[in-house]
Backbone as CSV, one residue per row, in Angstrom:
resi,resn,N_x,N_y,N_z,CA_x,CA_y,CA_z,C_x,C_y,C_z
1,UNK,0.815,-1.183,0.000,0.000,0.000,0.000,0.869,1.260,0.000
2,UNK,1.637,1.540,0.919,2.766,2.112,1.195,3.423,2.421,0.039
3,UNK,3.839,1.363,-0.795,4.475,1.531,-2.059,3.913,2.479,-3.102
4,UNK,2.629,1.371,-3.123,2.387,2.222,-4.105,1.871,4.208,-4.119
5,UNK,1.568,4.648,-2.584,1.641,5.581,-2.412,2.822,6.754,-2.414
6,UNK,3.841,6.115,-2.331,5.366,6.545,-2.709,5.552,6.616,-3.998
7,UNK,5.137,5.585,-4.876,5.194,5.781,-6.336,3.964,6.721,-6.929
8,UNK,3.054,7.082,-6.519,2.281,7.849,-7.180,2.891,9.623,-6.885
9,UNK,3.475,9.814,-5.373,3.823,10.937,-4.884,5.351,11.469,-5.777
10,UNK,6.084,10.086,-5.740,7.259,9.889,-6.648,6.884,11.058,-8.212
11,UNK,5.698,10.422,-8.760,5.518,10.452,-10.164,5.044,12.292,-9.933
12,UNK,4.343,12.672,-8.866,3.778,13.977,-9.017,4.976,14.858,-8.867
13,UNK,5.884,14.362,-7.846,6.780,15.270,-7.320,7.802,15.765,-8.620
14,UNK,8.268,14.110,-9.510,9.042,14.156,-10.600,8.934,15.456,-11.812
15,UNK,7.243,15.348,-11.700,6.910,16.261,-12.827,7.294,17.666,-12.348
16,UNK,6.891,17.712,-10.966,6.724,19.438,-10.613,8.351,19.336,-10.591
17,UNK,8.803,18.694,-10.256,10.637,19.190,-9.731,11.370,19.669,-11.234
18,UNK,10.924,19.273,-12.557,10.819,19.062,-13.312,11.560,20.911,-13.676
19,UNK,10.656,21.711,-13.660,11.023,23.244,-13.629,11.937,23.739,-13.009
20,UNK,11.750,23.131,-11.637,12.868,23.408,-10.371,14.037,23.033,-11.228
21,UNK,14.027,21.826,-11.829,15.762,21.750,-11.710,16.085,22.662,-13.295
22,UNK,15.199,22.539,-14.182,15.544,23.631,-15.232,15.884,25.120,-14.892
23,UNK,15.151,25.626,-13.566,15.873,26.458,-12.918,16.965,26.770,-12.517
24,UNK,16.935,25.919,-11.760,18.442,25.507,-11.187,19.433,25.504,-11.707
25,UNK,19.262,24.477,-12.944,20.470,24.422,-14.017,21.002,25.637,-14.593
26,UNK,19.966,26.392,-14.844,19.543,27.933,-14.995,20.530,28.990,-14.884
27,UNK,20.294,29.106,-13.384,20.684,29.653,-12.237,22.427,29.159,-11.940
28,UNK,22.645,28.120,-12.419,23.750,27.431,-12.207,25.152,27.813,-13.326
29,UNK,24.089,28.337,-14.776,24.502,28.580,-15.817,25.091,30.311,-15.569
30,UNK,23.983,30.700,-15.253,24.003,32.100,-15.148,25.452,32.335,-14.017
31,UNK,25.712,31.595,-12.959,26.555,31.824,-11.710,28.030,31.631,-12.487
32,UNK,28.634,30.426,-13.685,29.203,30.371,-14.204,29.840,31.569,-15.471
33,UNK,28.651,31.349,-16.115,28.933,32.854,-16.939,29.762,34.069,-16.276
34,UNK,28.659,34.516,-14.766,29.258,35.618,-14.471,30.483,35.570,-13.942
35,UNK,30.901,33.985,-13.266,32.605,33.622,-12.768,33.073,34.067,-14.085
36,UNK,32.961,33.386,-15.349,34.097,33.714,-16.009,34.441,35.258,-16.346
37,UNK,33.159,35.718,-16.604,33.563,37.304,-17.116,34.215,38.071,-15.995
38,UNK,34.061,38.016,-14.643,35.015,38.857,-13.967,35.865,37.921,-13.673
39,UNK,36.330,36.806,-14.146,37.724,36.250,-13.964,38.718,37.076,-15.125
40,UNK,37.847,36.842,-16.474,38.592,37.384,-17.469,39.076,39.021,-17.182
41,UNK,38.074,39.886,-16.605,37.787,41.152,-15.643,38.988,41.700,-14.922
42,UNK,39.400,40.559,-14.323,40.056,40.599,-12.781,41.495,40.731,-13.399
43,UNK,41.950,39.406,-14.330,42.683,39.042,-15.395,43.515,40.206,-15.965
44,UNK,42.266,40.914,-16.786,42.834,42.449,-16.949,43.210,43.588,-16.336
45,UNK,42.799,43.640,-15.189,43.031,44.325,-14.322,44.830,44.262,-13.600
46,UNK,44.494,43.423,-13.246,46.649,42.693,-13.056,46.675,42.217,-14.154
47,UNK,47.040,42.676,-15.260,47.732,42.628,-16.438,48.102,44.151,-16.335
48,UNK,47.428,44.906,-16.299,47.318,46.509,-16.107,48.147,46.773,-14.785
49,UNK,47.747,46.826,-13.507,48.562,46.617,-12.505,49.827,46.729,-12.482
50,UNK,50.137,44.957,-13.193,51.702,44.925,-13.578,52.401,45.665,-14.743
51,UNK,51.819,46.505,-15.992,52.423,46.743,-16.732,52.601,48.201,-16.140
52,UNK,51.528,48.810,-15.062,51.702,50.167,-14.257,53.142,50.173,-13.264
53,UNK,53.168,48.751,-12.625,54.098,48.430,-11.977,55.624,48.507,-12.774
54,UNK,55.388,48.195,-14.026,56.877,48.221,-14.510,57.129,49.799,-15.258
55,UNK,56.386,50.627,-15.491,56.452,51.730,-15.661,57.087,52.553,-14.908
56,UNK,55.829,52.313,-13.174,56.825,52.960,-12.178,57.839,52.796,-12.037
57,UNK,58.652,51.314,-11.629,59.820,50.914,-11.715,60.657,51.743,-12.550
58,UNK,60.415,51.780,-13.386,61.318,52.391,-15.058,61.394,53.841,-14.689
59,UNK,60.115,54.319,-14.377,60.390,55.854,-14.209,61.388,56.786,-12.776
60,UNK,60.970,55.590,-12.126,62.047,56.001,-11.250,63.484,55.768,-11.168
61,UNK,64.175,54.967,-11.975,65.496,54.979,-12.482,65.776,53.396,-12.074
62,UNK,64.511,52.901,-12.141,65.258,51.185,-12.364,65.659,51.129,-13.436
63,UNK,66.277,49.882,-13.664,67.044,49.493,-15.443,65.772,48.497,-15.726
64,UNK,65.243,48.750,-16.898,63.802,47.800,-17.765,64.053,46.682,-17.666
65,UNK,65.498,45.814,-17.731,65.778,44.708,-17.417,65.225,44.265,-16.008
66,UNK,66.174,44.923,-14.893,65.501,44.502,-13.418,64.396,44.863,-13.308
67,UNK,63.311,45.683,-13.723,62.124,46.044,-13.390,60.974,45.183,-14.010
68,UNK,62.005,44.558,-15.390,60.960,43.361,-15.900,61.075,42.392,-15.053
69,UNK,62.718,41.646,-14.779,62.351,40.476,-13.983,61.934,40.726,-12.427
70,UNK,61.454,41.654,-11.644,60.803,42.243,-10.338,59.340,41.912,-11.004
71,UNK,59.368,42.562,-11.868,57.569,42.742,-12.293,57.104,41.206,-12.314
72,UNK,57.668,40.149,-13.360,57.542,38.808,-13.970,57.452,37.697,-12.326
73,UNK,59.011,38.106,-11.014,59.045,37.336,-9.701,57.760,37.736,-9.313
74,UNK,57.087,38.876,-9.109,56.161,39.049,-8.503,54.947,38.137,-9.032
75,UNK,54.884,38.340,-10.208,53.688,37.521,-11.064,53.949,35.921,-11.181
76,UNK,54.610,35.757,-10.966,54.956,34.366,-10.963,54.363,33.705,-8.896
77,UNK,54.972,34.818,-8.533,54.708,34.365,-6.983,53.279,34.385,-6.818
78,UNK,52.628,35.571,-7.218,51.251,35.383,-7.132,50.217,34.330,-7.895
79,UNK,50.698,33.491,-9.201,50.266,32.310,-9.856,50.663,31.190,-8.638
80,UNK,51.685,31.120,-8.018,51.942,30.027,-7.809,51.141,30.076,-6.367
81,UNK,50.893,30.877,-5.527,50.066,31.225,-4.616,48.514,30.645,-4.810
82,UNK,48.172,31.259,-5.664,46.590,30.521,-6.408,46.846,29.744,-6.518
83,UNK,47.624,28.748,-7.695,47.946,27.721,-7.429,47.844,26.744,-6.080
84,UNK,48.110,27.199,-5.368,48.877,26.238,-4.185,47.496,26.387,-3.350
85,UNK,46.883,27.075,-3.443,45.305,27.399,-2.698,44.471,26.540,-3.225
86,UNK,44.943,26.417,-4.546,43.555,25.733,-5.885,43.767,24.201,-5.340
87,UNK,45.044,23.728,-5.246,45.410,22.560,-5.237,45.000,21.719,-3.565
88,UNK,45.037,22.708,-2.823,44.531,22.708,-1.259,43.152,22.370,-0.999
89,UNK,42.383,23.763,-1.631,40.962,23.316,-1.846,40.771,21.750,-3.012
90,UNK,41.301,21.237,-3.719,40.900,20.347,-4.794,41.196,19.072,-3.663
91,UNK,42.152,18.936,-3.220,42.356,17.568,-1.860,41.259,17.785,-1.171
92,UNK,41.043,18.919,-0.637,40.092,19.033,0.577,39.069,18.247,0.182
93,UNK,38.505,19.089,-1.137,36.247,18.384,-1.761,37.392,17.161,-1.883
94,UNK,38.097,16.661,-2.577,38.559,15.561,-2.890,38.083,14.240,-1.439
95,UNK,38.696,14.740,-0.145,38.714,13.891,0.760,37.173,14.470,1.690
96,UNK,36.101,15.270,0.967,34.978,15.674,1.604,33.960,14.286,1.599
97,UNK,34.160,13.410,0.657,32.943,12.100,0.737,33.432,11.189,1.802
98,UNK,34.481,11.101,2.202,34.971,10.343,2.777,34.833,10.416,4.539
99,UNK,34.761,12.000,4.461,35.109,12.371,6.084,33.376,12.656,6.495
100,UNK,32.706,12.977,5.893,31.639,14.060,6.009,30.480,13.143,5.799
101,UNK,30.502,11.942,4.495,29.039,11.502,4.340,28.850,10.027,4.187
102,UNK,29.958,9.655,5.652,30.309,8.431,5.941,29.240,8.372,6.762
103,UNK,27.913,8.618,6.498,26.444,7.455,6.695,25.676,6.733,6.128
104,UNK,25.104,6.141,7.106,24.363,4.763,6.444,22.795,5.745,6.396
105,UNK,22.123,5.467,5.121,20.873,5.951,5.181,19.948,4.854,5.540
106,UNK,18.502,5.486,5.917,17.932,4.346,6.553,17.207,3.804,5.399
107,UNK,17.055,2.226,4.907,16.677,1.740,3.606,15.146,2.458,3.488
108,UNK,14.331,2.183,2.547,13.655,2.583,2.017,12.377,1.434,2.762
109,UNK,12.702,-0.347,3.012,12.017,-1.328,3.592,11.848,-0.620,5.216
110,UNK,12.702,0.177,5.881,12.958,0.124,6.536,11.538,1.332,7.274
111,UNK,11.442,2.107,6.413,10.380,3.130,6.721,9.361,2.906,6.299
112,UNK,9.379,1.929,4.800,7.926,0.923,4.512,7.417,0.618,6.186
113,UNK,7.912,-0.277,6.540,7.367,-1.336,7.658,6.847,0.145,8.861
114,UNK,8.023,1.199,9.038,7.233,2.075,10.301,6.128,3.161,9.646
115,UNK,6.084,3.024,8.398,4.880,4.136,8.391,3.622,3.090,8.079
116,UNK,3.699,2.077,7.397,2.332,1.075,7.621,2.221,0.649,9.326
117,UNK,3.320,0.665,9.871,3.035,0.275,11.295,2.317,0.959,11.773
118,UNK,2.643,2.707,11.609,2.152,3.565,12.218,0.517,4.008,11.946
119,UNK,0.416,3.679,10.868,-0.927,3.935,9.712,-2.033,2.588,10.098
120,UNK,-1.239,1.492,10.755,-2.323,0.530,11.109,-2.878,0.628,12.596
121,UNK,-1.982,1.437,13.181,-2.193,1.730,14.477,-2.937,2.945,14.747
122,UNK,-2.935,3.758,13.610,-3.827,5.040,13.383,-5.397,4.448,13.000
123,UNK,-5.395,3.723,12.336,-6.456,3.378,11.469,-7.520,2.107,12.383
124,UNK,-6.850,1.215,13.135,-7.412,0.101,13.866,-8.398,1.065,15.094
125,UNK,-9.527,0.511,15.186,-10.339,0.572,16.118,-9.333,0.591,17.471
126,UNK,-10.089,1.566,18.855,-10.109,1.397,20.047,-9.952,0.805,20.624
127,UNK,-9.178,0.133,21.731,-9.593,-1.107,22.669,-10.470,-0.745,23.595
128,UNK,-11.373,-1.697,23.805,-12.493,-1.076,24.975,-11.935,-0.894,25.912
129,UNK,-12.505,-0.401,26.315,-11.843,0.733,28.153,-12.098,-0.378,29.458
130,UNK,-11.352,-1.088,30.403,-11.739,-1.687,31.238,-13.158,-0.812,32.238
131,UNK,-14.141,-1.681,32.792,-14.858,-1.067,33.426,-14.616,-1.213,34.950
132,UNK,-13.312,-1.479,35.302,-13.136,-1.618,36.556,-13.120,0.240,37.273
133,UNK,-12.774,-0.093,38.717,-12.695,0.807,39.331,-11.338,1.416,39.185
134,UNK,-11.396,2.673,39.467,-9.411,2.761,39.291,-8.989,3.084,40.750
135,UNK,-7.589,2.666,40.760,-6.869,2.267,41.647,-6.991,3.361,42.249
136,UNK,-7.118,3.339,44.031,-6.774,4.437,45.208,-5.250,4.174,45.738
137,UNK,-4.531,5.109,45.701,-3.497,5.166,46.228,-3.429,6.021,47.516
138,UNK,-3.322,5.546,48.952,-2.958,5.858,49.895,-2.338,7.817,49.445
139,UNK,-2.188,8.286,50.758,-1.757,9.586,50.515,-0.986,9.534,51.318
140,UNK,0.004,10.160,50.749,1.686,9.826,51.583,1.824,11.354,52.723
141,UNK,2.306,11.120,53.743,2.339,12.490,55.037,3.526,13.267,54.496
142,UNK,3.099,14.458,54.323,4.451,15.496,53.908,5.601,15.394,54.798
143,UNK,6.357,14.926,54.401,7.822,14.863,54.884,8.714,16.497,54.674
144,UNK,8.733,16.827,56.126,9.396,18.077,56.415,11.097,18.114,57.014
């Protein structure tokens, strides 16, 4: 019974989620797009930066030689920086299934059996009420 009430809810839910995730995907598309354009953005920006950087250098009486390779150590240090962050975060999600969603879910038989349990115990008639007397319990002396 159970089942098949899961499969009919299954089939309604499928359809409506249906938009949701075209949304989503959507939404998912749109979040990408806008990463790349201010990556490319950002990109230009320190490209600019550094070519301001070797200007100054130059104008103040560095030699274009040392002010290129100052300009190039710097840019190199800052790739390898990202780098070394990118590669940090990529282990981390890497070792995230392992640490984080090391549970057991509860089977699917497993909530069959407690929601018909629960649904037969909802659904079954009353037990008649004993017609006895109910119990007198003595009254205990306040203890001071």
């Amino acid at each position: 019974m159970f089942g098949k009430i899961m499969g009919l809810a299954t089939l309604g839910s499928g359809l409506a989620n249906i938009r949701l995730l075209q949304r989503f995907l959507s939404g998912i598309a749109t979040v990408v797009a806008l990463t790349v354009i201010s990556a490319i953005l950002v990109g230009m920006l320190l490209t600019a930066a550094f070519i301001g950087l070797f200007f100054l250098l130059t104008h103040f009486g560095l030699d274009p030689v040392a002010a290129g390779i100052l300009v190039i150590a710097g840019a190199v240090l800052l790739v390898g920086l990202f780098v070394a962050l990118t590669v940090a975060r990529i282990n981390e999600l890497r070792d995230l299934p392992n640490r984080s969603l090391n549970f057991d879910l509860p089977s699917l038989a497993k909530i069959t059996d407690i929601f018909e349990s629960f649904i037969g115990g909802f659904t079954s008639p009353a037990a008649p009420k004993s017609r006895t007397q109910p119990r007198v319990y003595p009254k205990e002396k306040a203890r001071f």
